[in-house]
C-alpha positions in Angstrom: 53.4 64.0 116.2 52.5 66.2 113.3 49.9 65.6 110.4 51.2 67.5 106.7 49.2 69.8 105.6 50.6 70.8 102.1 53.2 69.7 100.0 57.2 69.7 100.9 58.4 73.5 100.2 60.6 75.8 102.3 57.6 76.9 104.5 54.7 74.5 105.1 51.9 74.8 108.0 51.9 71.5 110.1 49.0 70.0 112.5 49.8 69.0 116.5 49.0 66.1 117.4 49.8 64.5 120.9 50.3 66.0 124.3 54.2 65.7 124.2 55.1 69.5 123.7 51.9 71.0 126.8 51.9 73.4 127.3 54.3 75.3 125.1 51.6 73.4 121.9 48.4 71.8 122.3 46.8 69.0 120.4 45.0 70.6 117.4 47.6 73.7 117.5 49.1 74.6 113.9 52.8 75.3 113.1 54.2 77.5 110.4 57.4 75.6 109.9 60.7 76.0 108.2 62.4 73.7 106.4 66.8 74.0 105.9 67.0 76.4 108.6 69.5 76.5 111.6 69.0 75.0 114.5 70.1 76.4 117.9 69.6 74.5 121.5 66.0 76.0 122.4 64.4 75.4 119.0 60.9 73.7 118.5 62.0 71.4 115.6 60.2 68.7 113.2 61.9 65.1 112.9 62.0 61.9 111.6 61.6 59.7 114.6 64.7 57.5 114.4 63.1 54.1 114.6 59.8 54.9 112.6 61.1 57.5 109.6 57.5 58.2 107.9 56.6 59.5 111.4 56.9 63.3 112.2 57.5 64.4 115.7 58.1 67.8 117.2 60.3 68.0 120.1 62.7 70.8 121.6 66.3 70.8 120.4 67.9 70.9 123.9 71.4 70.5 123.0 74.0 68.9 120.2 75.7 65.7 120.7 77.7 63.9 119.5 75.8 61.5 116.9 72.9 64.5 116.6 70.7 66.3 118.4 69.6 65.9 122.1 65.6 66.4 121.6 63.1 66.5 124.1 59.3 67.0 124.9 58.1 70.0 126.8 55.7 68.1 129.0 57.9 65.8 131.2 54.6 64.1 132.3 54.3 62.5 129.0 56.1 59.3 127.8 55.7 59.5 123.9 59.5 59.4 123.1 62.1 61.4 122.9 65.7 61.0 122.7 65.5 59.7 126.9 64.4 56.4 124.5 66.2 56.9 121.6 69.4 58.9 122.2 70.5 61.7 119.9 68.7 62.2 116.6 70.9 62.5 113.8 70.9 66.1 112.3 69.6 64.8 108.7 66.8 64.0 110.6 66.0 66.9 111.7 63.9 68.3 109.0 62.8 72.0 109.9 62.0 74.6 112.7 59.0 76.0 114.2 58.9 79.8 113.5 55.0 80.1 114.4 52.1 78.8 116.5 48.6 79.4 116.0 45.6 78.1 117.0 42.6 77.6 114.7 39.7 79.6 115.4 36.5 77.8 116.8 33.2 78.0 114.3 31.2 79.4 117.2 33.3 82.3 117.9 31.3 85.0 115.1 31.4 87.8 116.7 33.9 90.8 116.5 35.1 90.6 120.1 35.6 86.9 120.0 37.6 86.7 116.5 39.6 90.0 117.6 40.1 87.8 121.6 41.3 84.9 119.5 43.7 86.7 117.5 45.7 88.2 120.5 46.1 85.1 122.3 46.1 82.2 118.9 49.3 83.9 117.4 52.3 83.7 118.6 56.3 83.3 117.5 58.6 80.4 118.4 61.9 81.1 119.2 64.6 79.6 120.8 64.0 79.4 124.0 67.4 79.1 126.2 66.1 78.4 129.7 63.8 75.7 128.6 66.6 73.9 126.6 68.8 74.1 129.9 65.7 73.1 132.1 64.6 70.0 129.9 68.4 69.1 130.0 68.6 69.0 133.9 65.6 66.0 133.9 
């Protein structure tokens, strides 16, 4: 699931919640997200879920189907829903795709060393990952 964290435009920053997508996001994570763009199998996407459509969910576009896309969660220990439940989503409900993960920074962490350690490991770009949309489609 995903909180909104600013009004609809073609970029918008997005909040994590849930374990569904450990450990490629965490619970608290933030995504830099973009609406209208292309999906390709490996994509971190934002949906509607199919039966509850004012509920955001972030899944992994594994593959296209017919009727829509074939997402899935990352974690495969974790039964929040995915299209294993609901089949494939249709591709209007697919809303945008994740371009970038970050982490916020902890209020303790005041030093120089510790904002400069959380930079090089809070940052980092999402992109289609291949093997992960052929491994999630194998389970």
């Amino acid at each position: 699931m995903v909180e909104n964290r600013r009004s609809r435009s073609r970029f918008e920053v997005l909040e994590v919640t849930g374990p569904s997508m450990v450990p490629t996001l965490l619970h608290g994570d933030r995504l830099l997200v973009r609406y209208g763009a292309p999906v390709r199998p490996g994509d971190v996407v934002v949906l509607r879920h199919p039966f509850q459509q004012d509920l955001l969910v972030v899944k992994r576009a594994a593959e296209r189907r017919p009727g829509g896309w074939w997402v899935l969660g990352d974690n495969p220990y974790n039964e929040t829903g995915d299209s294993t439940v609901y089949g494939a989503v249709p591709a209007e409900l697919v809303l945008a795709t994740a371009v970038l993960r970050f982490r916020p920074c902890a209020a303790d962490q005041r030093s120089l060393r510790a904002r400069v350690s959380w930079a090089a490991s809070a940052l980092r770009p999402l992109w289609a990952d291949a093997s992960a949309s052929s491994r999630l489609r194998a389970r």
